[in-house]
C-alpha positions as CSV (number, residue, x, y, z in Angstrom):
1,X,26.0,7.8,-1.0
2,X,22.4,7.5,-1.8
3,X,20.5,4.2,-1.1
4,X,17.4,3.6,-2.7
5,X,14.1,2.5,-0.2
6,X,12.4,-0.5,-0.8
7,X,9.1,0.1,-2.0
8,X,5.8,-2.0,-3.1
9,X,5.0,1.0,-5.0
10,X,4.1,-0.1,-8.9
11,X,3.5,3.6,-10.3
12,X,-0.3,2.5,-10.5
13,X,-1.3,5.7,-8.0
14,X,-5.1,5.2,-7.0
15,X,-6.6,6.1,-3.5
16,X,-9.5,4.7,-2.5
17,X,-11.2,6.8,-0.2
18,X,-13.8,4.6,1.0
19,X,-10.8,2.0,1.7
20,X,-8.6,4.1,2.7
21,X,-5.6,2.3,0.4
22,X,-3.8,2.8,-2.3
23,X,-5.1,0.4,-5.2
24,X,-1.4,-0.5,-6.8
25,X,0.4,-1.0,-3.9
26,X,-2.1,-1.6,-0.9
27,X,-0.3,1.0,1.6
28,X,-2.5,3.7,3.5
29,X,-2.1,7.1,2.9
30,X,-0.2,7.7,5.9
31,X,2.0,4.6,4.9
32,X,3.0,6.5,1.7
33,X,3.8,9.8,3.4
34,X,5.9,7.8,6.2
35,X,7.6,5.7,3.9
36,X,11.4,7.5,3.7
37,X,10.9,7.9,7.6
38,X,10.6,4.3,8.4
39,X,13.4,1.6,8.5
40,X,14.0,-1.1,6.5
41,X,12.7,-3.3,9.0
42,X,9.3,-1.1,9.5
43,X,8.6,-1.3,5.8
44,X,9.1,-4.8,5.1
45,X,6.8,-5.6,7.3
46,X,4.0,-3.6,6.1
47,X,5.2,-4.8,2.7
48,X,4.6,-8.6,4.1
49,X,0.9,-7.5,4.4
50,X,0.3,-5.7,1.4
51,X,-1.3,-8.8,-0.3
52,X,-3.7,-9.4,2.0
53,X,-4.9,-6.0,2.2
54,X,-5.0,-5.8,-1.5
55,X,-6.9,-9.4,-1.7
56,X,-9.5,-8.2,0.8
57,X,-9.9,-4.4,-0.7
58,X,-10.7,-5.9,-4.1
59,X,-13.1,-8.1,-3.0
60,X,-14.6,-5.5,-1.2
61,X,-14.9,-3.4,-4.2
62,X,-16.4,-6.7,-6.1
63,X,-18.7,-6.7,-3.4
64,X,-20.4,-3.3,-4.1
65,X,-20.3,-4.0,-7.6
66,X,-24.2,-4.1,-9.1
């Protein structure tokens, strides 16, 4: 029987290199890679800080903006 993972991904694929994250979902590249590895618990807690580290990457980005 098949189980599917939970995932913050929203299909919205863009890595930043300079931040080092994933713009849709906020993971790290070595998050994404990981992810089917990891256990439930493993991944809801990096899920429970995915909106921070999206809130602080687009600021960031608004911060090198012209």
């Amino acid at each position: 029987m098949s189980r599917s993972l939970t995932t913050p991904c929203i299909h919205v694929c863009i890595l930043d290199p300079d931040l080092g994250l994933c713009l849709g979902c906020g993971r790290t590249r070595d998050e994404i890679a990981q992810w089917g590895r990891l256990a439930e618990s493993e991944r809801l807690a990096i899920m429970a800080d995915l909106d921070a580290r999206l809130r602080q990457a687009h600021a960031a980005l608004e911060d090198e903006r012209p």
